[in-house]
Predicted model as a PDB file, atoms N, CA, C, CB and O in Angstrom, pLDDT in the B-factor column:
MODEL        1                                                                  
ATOM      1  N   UNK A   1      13.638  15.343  14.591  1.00 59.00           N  
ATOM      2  CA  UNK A   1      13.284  15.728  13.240  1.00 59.00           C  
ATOM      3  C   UNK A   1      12.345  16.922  13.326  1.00 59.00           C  
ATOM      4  CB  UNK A   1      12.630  14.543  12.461  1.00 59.00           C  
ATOM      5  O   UNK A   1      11.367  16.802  14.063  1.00 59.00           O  
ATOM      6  N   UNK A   2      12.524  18.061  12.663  1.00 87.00           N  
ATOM      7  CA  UNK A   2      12.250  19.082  12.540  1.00 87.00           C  
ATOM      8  C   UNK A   2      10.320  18.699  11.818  1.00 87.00           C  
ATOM      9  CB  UNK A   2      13.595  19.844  11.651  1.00 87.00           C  
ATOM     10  O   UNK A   2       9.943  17.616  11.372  1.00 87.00           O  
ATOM     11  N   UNK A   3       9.744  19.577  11.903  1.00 92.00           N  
ATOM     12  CA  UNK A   3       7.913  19.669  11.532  1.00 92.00           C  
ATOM     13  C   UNK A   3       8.080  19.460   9.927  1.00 92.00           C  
ATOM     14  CB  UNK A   3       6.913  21.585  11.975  1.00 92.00           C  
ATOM     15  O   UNK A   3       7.618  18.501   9.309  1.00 92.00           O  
ATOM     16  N   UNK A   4       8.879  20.609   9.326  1.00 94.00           N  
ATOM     17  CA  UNK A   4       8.738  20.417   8.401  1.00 94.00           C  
ATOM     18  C   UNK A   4       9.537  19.597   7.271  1.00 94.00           C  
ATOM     19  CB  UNK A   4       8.540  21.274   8.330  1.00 94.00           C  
ATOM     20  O   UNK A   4       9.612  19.862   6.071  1.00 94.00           O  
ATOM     21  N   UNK A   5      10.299  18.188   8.209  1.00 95.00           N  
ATOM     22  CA  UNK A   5      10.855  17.216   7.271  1.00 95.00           C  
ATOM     23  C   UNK A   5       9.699  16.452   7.803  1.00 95.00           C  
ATOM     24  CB  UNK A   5      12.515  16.617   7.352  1.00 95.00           C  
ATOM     25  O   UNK A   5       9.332  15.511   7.099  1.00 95.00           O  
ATOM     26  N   UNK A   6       9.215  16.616   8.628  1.00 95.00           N  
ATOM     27  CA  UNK A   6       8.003  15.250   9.300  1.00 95.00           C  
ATOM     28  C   UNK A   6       6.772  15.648   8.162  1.00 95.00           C  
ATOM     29  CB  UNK A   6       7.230  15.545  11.559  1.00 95.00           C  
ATOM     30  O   UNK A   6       5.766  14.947   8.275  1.00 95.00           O  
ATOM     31  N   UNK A   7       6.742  16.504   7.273  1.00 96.00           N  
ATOM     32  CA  UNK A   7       5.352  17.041   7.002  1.00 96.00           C  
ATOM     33  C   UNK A   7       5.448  16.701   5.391  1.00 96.00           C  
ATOM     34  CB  UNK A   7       5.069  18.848   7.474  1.00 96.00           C  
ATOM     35  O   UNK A   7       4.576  16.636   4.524  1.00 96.00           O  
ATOM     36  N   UNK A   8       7.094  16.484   5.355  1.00 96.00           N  
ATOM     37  CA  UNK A   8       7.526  16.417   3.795  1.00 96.00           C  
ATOM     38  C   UNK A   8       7.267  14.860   3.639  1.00 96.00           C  
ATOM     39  CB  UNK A   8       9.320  16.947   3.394  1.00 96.00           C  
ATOM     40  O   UNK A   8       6.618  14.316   2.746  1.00 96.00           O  
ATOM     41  N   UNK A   9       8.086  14.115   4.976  1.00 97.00           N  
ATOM     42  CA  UNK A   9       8.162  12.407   4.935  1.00 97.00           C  
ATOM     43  C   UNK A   9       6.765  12.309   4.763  1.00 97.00           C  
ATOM     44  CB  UNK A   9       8.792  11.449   6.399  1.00 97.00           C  
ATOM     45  O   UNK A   9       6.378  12.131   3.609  1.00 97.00           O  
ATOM     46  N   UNK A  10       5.897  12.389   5.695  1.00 97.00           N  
ATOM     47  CA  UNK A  10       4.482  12.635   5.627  1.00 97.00           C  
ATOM     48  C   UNK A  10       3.873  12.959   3.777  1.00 97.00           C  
ATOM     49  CB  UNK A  10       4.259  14.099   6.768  1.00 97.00           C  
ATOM     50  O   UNK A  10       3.089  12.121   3.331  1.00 97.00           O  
ATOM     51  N   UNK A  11       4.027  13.411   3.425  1.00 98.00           N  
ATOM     52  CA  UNK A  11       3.666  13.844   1.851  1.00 98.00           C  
ATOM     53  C   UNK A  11       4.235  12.263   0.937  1.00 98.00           C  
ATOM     54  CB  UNK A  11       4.834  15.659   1.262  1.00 98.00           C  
ATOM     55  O   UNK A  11       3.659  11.430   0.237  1.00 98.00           O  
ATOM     56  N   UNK A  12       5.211  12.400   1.272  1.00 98.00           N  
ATOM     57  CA  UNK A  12       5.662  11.040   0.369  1.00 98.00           C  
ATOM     58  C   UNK A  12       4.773   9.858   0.484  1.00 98.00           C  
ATOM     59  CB  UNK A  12       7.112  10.469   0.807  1.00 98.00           C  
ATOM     60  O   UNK A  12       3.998   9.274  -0.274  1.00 98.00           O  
ATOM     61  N   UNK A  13       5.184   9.716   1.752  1.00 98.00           N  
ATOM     62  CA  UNK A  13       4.465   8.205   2.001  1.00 98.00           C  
ATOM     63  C   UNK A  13       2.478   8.578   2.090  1.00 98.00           C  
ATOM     64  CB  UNK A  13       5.262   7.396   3.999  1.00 98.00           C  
ATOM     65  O   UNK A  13       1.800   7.638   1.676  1.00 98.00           O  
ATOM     66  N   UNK A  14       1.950   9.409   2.417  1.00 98.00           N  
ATOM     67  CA  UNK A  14       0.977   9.414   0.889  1.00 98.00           C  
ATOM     68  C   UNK A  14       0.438   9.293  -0.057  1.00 98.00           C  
ATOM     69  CB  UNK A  14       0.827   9.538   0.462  1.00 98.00           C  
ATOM     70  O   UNK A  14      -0.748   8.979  -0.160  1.00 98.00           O  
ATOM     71  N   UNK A  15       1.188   9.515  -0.928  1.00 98.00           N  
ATOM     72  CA  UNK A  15       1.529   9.574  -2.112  1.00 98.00           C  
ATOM     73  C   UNK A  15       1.920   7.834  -2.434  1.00 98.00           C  
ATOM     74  CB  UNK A  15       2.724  10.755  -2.252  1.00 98.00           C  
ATOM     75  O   UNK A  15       1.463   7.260  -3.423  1.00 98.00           O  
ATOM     76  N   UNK A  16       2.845   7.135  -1.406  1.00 98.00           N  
ATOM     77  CA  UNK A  16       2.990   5.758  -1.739  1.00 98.00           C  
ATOM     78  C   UNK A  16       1.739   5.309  -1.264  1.00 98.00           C  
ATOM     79  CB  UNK A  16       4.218   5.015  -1.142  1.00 98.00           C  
ATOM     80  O   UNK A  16       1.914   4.098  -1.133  1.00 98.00           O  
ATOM     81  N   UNK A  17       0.930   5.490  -1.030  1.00 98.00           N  
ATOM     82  CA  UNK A  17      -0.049   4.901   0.380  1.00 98.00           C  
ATOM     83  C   UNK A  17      -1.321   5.146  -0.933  1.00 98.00           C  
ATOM     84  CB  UNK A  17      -0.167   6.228   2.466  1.00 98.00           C  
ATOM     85  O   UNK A  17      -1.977   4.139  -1.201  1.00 98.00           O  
ATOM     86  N   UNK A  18      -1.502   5.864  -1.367  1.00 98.00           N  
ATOM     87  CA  UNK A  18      -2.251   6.163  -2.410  1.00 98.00           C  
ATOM     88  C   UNK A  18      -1.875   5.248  -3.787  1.00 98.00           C  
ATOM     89  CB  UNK A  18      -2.083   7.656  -2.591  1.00 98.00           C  
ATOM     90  O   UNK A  18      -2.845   4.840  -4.426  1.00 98.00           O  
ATOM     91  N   UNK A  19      -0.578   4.917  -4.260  1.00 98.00           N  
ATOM     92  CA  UNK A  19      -0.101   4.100  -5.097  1.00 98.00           C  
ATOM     93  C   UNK A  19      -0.279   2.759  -5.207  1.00 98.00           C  
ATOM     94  CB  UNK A  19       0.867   4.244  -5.056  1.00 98.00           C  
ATOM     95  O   UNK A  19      -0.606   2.128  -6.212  1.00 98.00           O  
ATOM     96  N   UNK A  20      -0.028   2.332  -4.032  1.00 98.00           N  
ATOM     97  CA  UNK A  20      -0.088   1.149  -3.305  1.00 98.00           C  
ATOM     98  C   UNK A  20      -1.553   1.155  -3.323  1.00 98.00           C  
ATOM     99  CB  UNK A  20       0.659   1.095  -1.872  1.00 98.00           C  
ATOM    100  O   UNK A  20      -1.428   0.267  -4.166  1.00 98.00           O  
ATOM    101  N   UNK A  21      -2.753   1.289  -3.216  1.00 98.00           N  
ATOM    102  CA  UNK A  21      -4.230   1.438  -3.232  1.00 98.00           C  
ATOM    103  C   UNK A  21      -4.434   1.068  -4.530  1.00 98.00           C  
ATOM    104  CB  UNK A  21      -4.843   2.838  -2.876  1.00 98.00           C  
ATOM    105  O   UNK A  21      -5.062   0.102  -4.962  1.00 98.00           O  
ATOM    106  N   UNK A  22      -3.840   1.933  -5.117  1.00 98.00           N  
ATOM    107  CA  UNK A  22      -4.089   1.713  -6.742  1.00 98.00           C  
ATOM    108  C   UNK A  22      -3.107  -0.033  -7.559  1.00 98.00           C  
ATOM    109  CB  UNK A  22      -3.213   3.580  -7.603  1.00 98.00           C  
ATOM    110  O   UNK A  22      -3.410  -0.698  -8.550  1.00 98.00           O  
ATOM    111  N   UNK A  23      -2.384  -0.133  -6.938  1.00 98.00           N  
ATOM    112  CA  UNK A  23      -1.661  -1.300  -7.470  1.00 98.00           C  
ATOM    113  C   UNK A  23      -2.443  -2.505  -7.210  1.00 98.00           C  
ATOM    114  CB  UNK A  23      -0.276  -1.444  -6.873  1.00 98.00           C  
ATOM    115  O   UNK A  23      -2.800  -3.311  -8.069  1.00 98.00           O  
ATOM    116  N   UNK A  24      -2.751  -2.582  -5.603  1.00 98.00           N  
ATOM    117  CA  UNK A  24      -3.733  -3.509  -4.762  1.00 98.00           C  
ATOM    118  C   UNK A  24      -4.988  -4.034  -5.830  1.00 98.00           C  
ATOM    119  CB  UNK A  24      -4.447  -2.525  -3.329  1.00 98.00           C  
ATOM    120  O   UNK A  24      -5.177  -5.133  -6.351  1.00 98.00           O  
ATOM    121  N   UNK A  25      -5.649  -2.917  -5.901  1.00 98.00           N  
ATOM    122  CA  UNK A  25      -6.795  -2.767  -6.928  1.00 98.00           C  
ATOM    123  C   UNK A  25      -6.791  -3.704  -8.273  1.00 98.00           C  
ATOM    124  CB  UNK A  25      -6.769  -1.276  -7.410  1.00 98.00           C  
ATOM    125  O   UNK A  25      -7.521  -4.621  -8.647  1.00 98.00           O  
ATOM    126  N   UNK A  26      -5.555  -3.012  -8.871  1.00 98.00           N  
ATOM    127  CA  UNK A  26      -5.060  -3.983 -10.557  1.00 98.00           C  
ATOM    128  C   UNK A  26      -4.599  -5.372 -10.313  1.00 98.00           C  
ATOM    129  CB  UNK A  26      -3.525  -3.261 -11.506  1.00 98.00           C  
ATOM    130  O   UNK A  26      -4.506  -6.177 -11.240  1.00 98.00           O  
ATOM    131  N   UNK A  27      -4.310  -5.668  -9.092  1.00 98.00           N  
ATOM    132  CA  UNK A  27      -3.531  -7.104  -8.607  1.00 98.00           C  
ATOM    133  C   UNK A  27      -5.233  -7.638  -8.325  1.00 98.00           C  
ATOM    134  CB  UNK A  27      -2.083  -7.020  -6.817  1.00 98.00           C  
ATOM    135  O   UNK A  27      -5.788  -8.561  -8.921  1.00 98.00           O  
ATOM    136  N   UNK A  28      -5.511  -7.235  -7.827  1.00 98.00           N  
ATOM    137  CA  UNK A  28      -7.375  -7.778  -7.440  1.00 98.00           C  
ATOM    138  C   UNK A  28      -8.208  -7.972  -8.726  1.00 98.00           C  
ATOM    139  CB  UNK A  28      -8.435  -6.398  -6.472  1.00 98.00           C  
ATOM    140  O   UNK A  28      -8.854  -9.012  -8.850  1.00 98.00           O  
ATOM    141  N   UNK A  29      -8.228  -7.047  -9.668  1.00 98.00           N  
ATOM    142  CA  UNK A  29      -8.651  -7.426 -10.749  1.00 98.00           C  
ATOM    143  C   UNK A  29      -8.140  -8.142 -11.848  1.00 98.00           C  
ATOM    144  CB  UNK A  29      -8.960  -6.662 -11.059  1.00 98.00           C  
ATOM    145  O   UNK A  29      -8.788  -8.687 -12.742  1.00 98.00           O  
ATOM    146  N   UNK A  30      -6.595  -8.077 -11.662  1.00 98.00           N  
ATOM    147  CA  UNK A  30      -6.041  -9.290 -12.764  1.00 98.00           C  
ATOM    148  C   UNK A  30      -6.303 -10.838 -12.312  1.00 98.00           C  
ATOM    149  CB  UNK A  30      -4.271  -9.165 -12.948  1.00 98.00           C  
ATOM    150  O   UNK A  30      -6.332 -11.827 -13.043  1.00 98.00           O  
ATOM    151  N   UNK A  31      -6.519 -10.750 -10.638  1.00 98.00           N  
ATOM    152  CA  UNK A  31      -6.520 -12.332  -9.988  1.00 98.00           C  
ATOM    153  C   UNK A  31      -8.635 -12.519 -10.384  1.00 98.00           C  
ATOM    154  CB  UNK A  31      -5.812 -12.328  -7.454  1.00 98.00           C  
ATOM    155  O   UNK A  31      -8.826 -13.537 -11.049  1.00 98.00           O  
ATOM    156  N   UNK A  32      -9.507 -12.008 -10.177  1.00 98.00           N  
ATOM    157  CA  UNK A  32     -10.890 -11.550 -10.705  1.00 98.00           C  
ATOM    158  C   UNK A  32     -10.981 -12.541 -12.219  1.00 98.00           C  
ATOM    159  CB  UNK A  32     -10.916  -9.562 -11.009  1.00 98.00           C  
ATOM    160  O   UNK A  32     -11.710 -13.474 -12.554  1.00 98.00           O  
ATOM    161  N   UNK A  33      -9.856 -11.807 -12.894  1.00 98.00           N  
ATOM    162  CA  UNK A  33     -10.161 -11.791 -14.507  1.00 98.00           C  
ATOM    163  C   UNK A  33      -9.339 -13.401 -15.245  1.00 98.00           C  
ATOM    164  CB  UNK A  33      -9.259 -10.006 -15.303  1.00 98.00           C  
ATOM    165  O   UNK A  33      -9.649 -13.903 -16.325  1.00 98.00           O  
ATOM    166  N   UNK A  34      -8.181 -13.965 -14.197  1.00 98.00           N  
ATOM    167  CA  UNK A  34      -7.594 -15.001 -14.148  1.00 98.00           C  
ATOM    168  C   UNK A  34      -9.089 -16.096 -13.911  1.00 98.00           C  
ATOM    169  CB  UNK A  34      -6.340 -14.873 -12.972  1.00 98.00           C  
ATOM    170  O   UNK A  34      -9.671 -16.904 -14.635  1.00 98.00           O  
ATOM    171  N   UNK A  35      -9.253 -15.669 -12.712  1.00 98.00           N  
ATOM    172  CA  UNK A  35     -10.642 -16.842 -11.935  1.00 98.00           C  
ATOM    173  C   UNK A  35     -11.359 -16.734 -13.009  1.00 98.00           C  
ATOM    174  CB  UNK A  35     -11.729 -16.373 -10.337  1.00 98.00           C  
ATOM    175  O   UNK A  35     -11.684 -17.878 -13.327  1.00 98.00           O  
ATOM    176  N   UNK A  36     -11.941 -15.691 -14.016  1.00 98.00           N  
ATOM    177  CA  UNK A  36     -13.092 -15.856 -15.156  1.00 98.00           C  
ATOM    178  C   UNK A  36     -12.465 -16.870 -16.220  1.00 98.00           C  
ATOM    179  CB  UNK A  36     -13.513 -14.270 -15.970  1.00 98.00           C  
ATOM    180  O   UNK A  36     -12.848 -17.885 -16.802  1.00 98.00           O  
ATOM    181  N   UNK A  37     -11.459 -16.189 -16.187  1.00 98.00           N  
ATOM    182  CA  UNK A  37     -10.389 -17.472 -17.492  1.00 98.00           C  
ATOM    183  C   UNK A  37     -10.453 -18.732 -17.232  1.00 98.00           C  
ATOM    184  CB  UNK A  37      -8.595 -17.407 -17.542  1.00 98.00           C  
ATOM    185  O   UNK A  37     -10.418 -19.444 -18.236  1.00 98.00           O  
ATOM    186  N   UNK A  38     -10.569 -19.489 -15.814  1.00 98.00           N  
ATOM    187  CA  UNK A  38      -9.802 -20.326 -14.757  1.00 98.00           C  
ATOM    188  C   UNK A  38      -8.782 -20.539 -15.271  1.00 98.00           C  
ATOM    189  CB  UNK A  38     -10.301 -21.544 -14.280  1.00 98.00           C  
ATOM    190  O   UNK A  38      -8.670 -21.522 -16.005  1.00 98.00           O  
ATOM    191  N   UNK A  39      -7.797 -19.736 -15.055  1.00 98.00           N  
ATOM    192  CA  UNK A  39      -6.471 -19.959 -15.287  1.00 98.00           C  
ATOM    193  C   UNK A  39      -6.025 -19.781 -13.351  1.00 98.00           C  
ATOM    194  CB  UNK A  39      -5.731 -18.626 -16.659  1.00 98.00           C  
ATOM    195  O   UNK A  39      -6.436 -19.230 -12.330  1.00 98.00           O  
ATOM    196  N   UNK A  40      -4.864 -20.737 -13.874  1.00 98.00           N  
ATOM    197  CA  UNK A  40      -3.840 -20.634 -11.983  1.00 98.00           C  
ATOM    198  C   UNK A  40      -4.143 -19.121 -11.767  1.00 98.00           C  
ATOM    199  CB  UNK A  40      -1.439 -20.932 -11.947  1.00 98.00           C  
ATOM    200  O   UNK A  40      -4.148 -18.261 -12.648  1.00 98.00           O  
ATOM    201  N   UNK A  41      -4.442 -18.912 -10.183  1.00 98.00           N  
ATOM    202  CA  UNK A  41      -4.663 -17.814  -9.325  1.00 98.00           C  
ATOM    203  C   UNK A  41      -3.102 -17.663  -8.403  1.00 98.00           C  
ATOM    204  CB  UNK A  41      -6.147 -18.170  -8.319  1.00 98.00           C  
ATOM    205  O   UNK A  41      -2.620 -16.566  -8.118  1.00 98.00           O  
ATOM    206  N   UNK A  42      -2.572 -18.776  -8.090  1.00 98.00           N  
ATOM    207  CA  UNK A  42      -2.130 -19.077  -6.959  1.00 98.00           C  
ATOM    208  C   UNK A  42      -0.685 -18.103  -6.494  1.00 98.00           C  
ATOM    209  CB  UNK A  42      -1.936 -20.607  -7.072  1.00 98.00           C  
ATOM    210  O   UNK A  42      -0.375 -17.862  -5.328  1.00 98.00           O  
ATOM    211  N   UNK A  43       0.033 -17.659  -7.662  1.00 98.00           N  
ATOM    212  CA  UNK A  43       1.363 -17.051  -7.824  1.00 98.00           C  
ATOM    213  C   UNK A  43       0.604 -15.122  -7.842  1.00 98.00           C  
ATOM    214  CB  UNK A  43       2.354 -17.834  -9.671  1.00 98.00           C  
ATOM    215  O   UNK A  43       1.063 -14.184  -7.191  1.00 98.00           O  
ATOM    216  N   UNK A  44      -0.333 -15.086  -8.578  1.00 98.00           N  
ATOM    217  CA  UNK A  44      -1.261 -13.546  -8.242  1.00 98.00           C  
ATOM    218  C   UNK A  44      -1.441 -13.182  -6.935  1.00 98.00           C  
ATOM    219  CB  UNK A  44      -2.792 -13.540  -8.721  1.00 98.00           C  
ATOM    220  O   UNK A  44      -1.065 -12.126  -6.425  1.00 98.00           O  
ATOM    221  N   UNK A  45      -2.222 -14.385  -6.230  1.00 98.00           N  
ATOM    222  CA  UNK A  45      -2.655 -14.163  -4.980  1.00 98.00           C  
ATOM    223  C   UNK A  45      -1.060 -14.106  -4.186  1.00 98.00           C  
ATOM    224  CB  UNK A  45      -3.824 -15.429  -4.478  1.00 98.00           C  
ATOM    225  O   UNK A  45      -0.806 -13.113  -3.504  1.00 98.00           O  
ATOM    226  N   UNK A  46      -0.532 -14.676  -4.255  1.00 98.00           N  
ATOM    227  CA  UNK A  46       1.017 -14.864  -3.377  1.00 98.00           C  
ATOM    228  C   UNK A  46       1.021 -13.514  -3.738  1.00 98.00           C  
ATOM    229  CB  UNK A  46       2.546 -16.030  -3.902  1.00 98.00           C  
ATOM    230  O   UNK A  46       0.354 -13.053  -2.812  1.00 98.00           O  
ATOM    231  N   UNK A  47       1.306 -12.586  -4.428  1.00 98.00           N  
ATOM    232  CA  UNK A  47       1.801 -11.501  -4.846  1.00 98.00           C  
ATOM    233  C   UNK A  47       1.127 -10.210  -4.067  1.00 98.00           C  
ATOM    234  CB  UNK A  47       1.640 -11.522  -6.303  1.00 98.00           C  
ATOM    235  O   UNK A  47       1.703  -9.261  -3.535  1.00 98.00           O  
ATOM    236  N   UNK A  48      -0.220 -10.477  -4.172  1.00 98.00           N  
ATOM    237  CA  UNK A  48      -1.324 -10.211  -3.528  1.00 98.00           C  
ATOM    238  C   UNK A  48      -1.182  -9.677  -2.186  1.00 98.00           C  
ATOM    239  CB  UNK A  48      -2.035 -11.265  -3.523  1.00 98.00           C  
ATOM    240  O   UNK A  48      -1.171  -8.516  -1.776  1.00 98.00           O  
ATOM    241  N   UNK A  49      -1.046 -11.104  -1.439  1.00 98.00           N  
ATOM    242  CA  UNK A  49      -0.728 -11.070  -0.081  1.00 98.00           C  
ATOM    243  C   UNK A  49       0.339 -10.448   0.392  1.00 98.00           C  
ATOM    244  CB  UNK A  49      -0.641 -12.143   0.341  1.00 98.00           C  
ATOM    245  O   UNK A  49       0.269  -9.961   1.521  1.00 98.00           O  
ATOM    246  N   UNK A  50       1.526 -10.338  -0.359  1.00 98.00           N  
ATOM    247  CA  UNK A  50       2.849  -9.467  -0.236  1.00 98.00           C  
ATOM    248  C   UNK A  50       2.836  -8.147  -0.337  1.00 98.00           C  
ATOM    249  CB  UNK A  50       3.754  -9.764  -1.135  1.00 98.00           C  
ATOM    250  O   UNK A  50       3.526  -7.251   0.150  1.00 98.00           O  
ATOM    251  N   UNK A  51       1.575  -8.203  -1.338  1.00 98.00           N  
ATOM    252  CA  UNK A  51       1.420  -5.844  -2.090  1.00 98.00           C  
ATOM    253  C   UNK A  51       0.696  -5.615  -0.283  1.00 98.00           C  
ATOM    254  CB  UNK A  51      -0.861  -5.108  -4.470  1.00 98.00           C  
ATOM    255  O   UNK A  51       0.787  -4.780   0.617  1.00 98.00           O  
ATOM    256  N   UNK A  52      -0.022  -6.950  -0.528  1.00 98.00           N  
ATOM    257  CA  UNK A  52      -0.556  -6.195   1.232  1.00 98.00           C  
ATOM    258  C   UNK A  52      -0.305  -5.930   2.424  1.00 98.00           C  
ATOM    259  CB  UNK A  52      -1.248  -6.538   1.780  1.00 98.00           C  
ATOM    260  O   UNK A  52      -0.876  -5.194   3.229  1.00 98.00           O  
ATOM    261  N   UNK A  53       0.615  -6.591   2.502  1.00 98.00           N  
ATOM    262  CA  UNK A  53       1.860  -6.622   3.681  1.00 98.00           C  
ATOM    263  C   UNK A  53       2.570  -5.304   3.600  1.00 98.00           C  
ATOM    264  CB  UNK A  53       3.088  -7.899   3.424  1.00 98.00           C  
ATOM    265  O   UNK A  53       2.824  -4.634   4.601  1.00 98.00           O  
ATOM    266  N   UNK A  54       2.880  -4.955   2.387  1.00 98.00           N  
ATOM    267  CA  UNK A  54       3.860  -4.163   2.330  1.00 98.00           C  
ATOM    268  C   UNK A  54       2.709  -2.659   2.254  1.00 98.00           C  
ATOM    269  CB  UNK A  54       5.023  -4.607   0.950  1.00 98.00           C  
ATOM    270  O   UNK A  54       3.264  -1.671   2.735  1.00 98.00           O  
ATOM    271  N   UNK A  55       1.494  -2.427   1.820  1.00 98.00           N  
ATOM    272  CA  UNK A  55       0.197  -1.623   2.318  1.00 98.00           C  
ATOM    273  C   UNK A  55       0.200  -1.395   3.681  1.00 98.00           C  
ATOM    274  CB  UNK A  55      -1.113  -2.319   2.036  1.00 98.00           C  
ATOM    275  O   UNK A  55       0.254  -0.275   4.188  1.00 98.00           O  
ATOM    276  N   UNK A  56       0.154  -2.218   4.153  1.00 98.00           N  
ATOM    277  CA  UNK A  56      -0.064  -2.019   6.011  1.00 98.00           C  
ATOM    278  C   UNK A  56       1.262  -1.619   6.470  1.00 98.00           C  
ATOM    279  CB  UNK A  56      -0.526  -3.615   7.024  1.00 98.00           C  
ATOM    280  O   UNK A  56       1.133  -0.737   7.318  1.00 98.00           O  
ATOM    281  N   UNK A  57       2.782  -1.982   6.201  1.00 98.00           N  
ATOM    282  CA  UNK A  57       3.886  -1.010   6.869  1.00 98.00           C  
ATOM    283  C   UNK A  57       3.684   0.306   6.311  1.00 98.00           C  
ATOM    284  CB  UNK A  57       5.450  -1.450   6.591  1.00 98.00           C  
ATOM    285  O   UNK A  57       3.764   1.208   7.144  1.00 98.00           O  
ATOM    286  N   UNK A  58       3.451   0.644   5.158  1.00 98.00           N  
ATOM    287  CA  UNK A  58       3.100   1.930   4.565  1.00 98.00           C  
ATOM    288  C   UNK A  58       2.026   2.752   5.422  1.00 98.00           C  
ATOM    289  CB  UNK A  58       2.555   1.670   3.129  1.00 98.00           C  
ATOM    290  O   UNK A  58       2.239   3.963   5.493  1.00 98.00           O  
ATOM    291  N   UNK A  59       0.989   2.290   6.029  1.00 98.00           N  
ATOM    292  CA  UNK A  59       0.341   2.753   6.626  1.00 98.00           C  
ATOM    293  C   UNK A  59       0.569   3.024   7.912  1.00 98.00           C  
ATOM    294  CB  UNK A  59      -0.403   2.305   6.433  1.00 98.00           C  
ATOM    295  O   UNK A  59       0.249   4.035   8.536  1.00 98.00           O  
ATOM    296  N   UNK A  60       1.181   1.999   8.308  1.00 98.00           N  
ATOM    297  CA  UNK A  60       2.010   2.338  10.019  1.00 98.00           C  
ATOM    298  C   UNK A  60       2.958   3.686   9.828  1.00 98.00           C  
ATOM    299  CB  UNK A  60       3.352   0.764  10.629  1.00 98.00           C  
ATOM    300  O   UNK A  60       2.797   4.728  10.464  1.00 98.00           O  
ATOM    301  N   UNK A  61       3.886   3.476   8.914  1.00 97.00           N  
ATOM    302  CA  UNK A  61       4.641   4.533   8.730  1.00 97.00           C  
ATOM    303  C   UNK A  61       3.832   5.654   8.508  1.00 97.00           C  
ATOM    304  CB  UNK A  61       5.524   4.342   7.755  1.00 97.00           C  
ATOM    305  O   UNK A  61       4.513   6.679   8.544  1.00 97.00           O  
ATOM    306  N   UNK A  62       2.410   5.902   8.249  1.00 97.00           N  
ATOM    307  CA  UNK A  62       1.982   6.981   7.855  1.00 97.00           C  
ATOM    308  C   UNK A  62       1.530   7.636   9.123  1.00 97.00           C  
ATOM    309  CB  UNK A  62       1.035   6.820   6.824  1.00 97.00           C  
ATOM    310  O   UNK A  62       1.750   8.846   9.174  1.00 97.00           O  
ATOM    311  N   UNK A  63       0.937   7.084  10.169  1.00 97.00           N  
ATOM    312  CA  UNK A  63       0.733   6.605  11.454  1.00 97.00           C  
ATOM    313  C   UNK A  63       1.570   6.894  12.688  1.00 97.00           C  
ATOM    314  CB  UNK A  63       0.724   5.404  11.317  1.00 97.00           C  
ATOM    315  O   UNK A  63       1.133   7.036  13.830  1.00 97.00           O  
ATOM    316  N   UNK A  64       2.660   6.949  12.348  1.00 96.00           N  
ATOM    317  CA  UNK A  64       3.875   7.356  13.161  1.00 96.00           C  
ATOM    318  C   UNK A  64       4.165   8.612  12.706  1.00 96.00           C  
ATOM    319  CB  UNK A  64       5.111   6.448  13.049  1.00 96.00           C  
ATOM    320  O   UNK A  64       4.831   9.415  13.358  1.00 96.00           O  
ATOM    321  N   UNK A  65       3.860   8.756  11.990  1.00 96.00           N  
ATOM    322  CA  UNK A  65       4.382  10.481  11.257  1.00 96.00           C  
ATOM    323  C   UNK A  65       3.153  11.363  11.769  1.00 96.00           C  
ATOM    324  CB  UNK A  65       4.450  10.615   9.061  1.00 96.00           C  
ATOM    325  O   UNK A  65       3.279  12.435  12.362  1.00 96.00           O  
ATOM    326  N   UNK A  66       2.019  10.779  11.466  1.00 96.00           N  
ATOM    327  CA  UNK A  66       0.695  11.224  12.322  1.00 96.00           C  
ATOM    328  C   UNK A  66       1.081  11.708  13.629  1.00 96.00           C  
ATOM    329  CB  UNK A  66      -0.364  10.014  12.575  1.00 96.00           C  
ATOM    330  O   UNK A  66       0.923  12.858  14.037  1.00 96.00           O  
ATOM    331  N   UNK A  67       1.531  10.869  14.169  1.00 96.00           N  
ATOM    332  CA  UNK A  67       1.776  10.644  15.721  1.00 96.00           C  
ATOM    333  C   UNK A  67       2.593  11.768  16.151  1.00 96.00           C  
ATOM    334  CB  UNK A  67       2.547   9.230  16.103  1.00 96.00           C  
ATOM    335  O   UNK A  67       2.273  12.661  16.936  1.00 96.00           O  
ATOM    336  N   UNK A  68       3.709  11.601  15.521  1.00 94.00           N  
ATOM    337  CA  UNK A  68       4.587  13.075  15.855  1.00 94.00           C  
ATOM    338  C   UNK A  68       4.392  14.118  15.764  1.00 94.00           C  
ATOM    339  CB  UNK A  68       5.472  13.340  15.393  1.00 94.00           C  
ATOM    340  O   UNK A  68       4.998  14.932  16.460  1.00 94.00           O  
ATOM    341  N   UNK A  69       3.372  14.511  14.772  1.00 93.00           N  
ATOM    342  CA  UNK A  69       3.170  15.576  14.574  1.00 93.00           C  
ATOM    343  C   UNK A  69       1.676  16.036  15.332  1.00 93.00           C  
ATOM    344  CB  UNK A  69       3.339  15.670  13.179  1.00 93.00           C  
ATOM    345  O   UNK A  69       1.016  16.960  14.858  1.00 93.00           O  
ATOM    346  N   UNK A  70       1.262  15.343  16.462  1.00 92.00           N  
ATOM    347  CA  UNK A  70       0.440  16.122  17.506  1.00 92.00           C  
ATOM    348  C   UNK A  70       1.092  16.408  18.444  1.00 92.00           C  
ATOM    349  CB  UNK A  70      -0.632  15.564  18.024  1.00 92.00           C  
ATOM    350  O   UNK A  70       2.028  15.797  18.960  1.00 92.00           O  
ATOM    351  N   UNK A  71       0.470  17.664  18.792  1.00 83.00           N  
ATOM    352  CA  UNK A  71       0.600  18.381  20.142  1.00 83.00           C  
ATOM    353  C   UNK A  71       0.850  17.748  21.004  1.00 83.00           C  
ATOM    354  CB  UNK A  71      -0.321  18.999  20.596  1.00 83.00           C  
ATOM    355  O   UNK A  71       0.972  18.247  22.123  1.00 83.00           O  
TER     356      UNK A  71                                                      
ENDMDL                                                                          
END                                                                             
């Protein structure tokens, strides 16, 4: 793969990596604002744990693109 599709893939996932930060965040504060209610947490947090799973391959992938693109 050529620098500058590695630099473009690189831009995207970013951009998801930054999204994903921001989603994490609203999933943290709707499960926050549930616990003030005490209303069930349990299906938030499941959800939770999944946005985060899927945060950390986003970040590997960001990581590997890192990677290629040193000297």
């Amino acid at each position: 793969m050529d620098t500058t599709m590695t630099f473009d893939e690189l831009r995207q996932i970013e951009r998801d990596v930054v999204e994903g930060e921001r989603q994490l965040a609203k999933q943290e504060a709707l499960i926050v604002e549930l616990k003030r209610q005490r209303q069930e947490t349990t299906k938030a947090e499941a959800e939770l744990e999944r946005m985060r799973a899927d945060q950390r391959l986003r970040e590997l992938d960001r990581q590997r693109l890192l990677l290629r693109l040193q000297p």
